[in-house]
N, C-alpha and C positions, 0 to 999 in steps of 0.2 A: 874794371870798375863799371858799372852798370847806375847811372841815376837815378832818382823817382822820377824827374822829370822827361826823362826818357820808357819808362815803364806808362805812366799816364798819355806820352806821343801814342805808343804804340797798344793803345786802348786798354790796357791794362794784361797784355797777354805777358804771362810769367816765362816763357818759355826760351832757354837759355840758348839756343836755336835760333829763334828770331830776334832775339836780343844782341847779336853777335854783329859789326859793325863790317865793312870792307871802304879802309880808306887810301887811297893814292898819296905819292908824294905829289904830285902834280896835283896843286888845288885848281886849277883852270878847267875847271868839270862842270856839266849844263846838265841837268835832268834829261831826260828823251824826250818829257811832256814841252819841255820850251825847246824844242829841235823841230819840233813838226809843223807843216807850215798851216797849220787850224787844229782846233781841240776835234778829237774821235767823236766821230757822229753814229749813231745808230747803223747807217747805213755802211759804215763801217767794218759792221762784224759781219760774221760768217751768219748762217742760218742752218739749223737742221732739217732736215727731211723724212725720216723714220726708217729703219728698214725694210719696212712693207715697200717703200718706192724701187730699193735694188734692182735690179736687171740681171741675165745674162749676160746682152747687150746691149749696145745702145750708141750714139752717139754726143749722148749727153754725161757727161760725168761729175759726182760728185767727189768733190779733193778732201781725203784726211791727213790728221796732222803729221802723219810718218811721210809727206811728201815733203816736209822741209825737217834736214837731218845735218848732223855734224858733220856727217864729210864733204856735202855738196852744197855751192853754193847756189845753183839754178833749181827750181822747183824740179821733186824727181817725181817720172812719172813712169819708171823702169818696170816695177813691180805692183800685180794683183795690191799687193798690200798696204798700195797708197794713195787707191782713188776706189770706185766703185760705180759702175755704169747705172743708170740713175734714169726711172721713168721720165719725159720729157714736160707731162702734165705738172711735177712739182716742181720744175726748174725757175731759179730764180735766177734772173740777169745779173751778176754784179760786177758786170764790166771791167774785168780783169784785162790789164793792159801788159805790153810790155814794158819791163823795167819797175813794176808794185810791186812793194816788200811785204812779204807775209810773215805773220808772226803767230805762233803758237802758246797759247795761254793757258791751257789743258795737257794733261799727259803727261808730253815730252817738253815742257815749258822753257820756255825761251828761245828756243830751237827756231830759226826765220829763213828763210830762203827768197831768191826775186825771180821773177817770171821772166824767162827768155824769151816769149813770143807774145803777142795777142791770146787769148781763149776762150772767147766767146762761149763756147758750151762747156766751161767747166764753171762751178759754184764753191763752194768755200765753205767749210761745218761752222758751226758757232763757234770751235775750237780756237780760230783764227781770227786775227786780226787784218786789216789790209793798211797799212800805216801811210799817211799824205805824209810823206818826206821830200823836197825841194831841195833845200839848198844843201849844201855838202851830204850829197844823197849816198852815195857808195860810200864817204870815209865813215862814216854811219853805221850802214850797215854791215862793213868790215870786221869794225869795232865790236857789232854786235855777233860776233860770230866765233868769237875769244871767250874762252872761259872766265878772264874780268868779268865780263857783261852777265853772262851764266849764271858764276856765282853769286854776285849780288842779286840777283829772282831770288838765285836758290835758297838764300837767306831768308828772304820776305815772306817764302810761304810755306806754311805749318808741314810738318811730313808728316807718316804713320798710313793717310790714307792711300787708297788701292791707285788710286787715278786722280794726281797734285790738278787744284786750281788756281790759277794766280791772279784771276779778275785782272782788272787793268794795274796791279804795282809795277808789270815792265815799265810803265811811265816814270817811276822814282828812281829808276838805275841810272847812276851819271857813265856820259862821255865825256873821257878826258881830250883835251885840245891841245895843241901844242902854241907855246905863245911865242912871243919875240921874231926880232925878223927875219927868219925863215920859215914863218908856220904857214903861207900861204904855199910857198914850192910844198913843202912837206903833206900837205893835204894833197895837193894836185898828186906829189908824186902816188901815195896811196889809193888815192882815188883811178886811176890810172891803170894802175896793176890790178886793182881789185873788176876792175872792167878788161881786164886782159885776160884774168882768171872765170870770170860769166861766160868770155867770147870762146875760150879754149874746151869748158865744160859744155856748151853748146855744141859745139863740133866734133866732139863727143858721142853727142846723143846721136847728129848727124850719122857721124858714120856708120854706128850702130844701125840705125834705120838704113841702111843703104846696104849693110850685111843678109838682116834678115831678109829683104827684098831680092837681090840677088839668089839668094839661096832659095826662098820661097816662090820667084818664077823660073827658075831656071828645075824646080822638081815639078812644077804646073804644069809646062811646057813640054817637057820630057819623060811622062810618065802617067800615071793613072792610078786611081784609088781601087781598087775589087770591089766585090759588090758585097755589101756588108751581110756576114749572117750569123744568127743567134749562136752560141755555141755549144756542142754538144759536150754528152758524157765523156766521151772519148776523149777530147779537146780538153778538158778540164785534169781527166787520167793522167793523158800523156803530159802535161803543165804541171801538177800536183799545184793546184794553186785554186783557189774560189772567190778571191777576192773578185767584185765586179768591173772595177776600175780595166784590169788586164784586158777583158773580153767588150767593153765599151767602144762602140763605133768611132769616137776621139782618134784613138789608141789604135786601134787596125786603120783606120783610113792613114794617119802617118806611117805607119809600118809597112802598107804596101805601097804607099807612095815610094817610098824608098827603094823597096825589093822590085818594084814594076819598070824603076829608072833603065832608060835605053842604056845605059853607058855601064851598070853594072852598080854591083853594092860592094863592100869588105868586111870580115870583124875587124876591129882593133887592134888585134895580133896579127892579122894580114897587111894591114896598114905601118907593121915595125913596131910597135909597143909591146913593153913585156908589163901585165897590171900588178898591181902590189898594195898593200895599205901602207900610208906614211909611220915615219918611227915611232915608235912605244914609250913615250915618255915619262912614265910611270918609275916611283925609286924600285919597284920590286924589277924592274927593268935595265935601269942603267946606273942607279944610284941617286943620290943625292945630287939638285941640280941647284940652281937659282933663276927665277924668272923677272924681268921687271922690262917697263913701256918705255926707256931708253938706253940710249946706243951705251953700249959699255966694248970697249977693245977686246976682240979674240973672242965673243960671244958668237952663238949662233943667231941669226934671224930667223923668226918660223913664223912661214906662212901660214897661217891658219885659216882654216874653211870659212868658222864663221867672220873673217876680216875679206872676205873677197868682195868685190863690186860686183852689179847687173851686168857690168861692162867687162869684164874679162880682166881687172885689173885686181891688186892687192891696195885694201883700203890704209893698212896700216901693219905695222911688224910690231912683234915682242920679241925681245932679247933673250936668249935662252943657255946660261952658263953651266956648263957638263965640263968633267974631264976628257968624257970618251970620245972614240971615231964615230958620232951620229950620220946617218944616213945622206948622203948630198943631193938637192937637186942638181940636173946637167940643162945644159942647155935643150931647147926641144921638148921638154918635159912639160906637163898638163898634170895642176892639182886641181879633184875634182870635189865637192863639196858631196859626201857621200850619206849622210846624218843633217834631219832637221831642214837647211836651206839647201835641197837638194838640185843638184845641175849647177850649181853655181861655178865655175871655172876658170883659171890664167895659165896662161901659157909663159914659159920664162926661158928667157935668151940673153946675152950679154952679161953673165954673171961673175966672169973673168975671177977674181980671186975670192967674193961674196959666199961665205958658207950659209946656205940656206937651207932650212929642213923645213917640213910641216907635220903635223901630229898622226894619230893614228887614226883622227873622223874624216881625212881626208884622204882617199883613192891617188894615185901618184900611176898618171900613162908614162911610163917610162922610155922618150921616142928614141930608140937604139941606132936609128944613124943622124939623128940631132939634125934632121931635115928643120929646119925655121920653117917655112910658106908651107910647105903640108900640115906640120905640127898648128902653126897658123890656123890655117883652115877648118882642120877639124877641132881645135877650143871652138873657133864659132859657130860648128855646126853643131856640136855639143848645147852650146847657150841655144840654137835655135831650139833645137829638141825642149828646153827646157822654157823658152817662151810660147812655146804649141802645149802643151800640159802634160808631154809624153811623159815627163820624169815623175807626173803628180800620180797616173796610173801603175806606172811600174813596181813603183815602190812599196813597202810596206811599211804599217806600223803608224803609231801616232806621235805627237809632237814634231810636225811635220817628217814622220815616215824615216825609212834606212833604203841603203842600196846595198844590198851584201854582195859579195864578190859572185858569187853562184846567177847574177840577174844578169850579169853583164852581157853573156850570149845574145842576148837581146834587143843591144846594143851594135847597128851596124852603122858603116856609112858610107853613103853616095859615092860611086868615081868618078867624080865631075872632071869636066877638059880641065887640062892646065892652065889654059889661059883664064880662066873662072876661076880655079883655085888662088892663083897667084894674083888675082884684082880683091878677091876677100882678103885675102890675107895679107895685101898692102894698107887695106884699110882698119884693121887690127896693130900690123908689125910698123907700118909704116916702111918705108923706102927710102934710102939714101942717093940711089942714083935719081929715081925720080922726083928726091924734094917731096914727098907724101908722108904728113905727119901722123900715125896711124894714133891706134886710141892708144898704146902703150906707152910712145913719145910725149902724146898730150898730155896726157895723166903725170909722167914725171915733170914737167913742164909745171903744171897746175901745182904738183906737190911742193916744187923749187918755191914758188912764188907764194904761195901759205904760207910757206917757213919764211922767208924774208918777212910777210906782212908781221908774224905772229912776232919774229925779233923787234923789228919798226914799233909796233904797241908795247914789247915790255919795258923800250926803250921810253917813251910816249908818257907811260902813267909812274915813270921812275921819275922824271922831272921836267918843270914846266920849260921851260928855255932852251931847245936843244938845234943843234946846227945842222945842215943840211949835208952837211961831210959827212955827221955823223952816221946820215942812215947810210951813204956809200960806203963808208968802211965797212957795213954789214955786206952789203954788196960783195966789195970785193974778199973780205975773209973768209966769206962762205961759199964765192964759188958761184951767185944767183947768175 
């Protein structure tokens, strides 16, 4: 039932989309705009700069709105595709702290993330808001990071166009509270976890930085670039290839960095991998399947290229129900992102009875004696490769490019000591004996803790009164 008096609220837009309501059973719900501790000021918003400001490099950067995204809760700053090095002449200070919540009101709308560090040299598009949140700042922004919160924007604001704007109605979206007396443990406890889940994703990024470093001084140090030269007919002949990318100075200074290393280089098949494309999931393929975004018993899990992380993990699975024997990852095994976001990669171990496949746009190194620390090592010197631009020249084709099986040759990698191999690939796999929680540990860590929060709210906006047992029993039924 739709009222006039509700048609004339919402200015007279007929549109059965924005007319559509999202209410809780929990009335104990505050707007955002009365959560903030002062009304949004100009100074506020983000600012544009033009494209003409871009850079190759720089030390200044300007932040777009793909740096706050659904799966992270810390600004990401992993990928070309979520900042843009930004002449210094147009930089605007807007003293970006840690711990400010950003929010996205263009684009990818609603979408928020909080800043892990200080950033003095980064700036903020108009896209963005920077929200003055005080009091129950993380149960907040928790809340906002729930499809609840989501979908009420997504209501607010009209679809059809290329690129949604939402002006400020994220202010009209309620947070629900939890009332009676346990609601103050009950914030604490989320508020809590959701600062467990920043601190986990930071150390994250941490170790990451600490891969590429290792990796990028220990080829500095041990090796040498050639001296770059134009390439000839022959060169091009014996390549069959013309693209410029391949023969760009980027691209051979990594390449003989590698091949120059004192310790020696490998292919990938010298390394123990047999390559292969992932399974064919196509019905003219294996038949008739079913696919859907949760768990169902005896289903497959499939990795898929485009769900991988900057970080060498899997962002998320889809279920994938077959009669047939599909293809299995083993332990040791490296899916590589081979179509589109190329270089992107996880390495997977501990799979114990978990039937997991990935599709056919994804490259499957198949490591044939399930070495973990080598396998380790070479995912992340794989993602190095793919953070220097080597995977951007090698590749071909548009909508971010392919890697066909025939490029691979191409593809080698460093003999580094063991003892270097085995310190990257603690900081990846993580270590048992040594208590090193690598990024693959954190990452499930982080995923635990989502799922508990995301229970804790549907719990939350199901009814206003609820007990403090009640979120343990989530705790403990599920194993957090």
């Amino acid at each position: 039932m739709i009222k006039y008096d509700d048609i004339v609220k919402n200015q007279f837009v007929l549109s059965p989309h924005q007319l559509q309501l999202m209410e809780y059973a929990n009335k104990n719900t505050f707007k955002l705009s009365s959560l903030l501790s002062r009304k949004l000021k100009k100074v506020d918003n983000g600012v544009d700069i033009g494209s003409s400001n871009y850079m190759r490099n720089s030390k200044y950067m300007f932040l777009k709105t793909k740096a706050a995204n659904k799966t992270n809760y810390i600004i990401d700053l992993s990928s070309n595709e979520t900042f843009e090095f930004m002449n210094h002449k147009a930089f605007v200070d807007q003293n970006l702290k840690i711990g400010d919540v950003l929010l996205s009101k263009d684009s990818n709308i609603g979408e928020c993330c909080i800043l892990d560090d200080n950033y003095p040299n980064i700036m903020i598009a108009s896209a963005f808001y920077k929200l003055p949140l005080e009091k129950n700042k993380y149960y907040i922004f928790s809340f906002m990071k729930t499809d609840y919160y989501k979908s009420q924007l997504d209501l607010m604001v009209p679809r059809g166009a290329t690129i949604r704007h939402a002006g400020t109605k994220f202010l009209d979206c309620l947070i629900p509270f939890p009332d009676g007396a346990d609601s103050l443990k009950i914030i604490s406890k989320i508020e809590s976890m959701t600062q467990e889940i920043i601190e986990k994703e930071r150390q994250i990024k941490i170790n990451e930085k600490l891969i590429f470093e290792l990796i990028g001084k220990e080829l500095l140090n041990n090796s040498s670039a050639s001296e770059y030269k134009l390439p000839r007919f022959r060169d091009v002949f014996e390549k069959n290839r013309v693209d410029a990318g391949y023969y760009c100075q980027e691209f051979k200074n990594t390449s003989s960095l590698i091949k120059n290393y004192k310790y020696g280089y490998s292919s990938l098949e010298e390394f123990g991998y047999k390559i292969s494309r992932g399974q064919n999931l196509q019905v003219s393929c294996i038949g008739k399947s079913i696919e859907t975004n949760k768990y169902i018993e005896g289903f497959y899990k499939i990795a898929k290229p485009t769900n991988l992380s900057d970080y060498g993990t899997v962002d998320s699975y889809n279920y994938f129900g077959n009669k047939n024997e599909l293809s299995l990852l083993k332990d040791g095994d490296i899916v590589f992102s081979a179509e589109g976001t190329i270089g992107k990669c996880a390495m997977f171990f501990n799979l114990g009875n978990q039937r997991v496949i990935t599709n056919i746009h994804g490259i499957i190194l198949n490591k044939l004696n399930h070495n973990i620390v080598e396998s380790g090592f070479v995912c992340c010197f794989l993602r190095y490769l793919r953070k220097v631009g080597y995977f951007n020249n090698l590749s071909v084709g548009g909508q971010g490019g392919s890697m066909a099986m025939k490029y691979w040759k191409d593809i080698v990698i460093p003999r580094f000591p063991e003892k270097i191999v085995k310190e990257i690939s603690e900081l990846y796999c993580g270590s048992y004996e040594k208590q090193i929680d690598g990024i693959i540990n954190l990452d499930n860590q982080v995923k635990s803790l989502k799922c508990f929060l995301n229970k804790a709210f549907d719990l939350i906006v199901s009814k206003e009164n609820i007990k403090y047992e009640e979120l343990e029993r989530i705790i403990v039924e599920n194993d957090f």
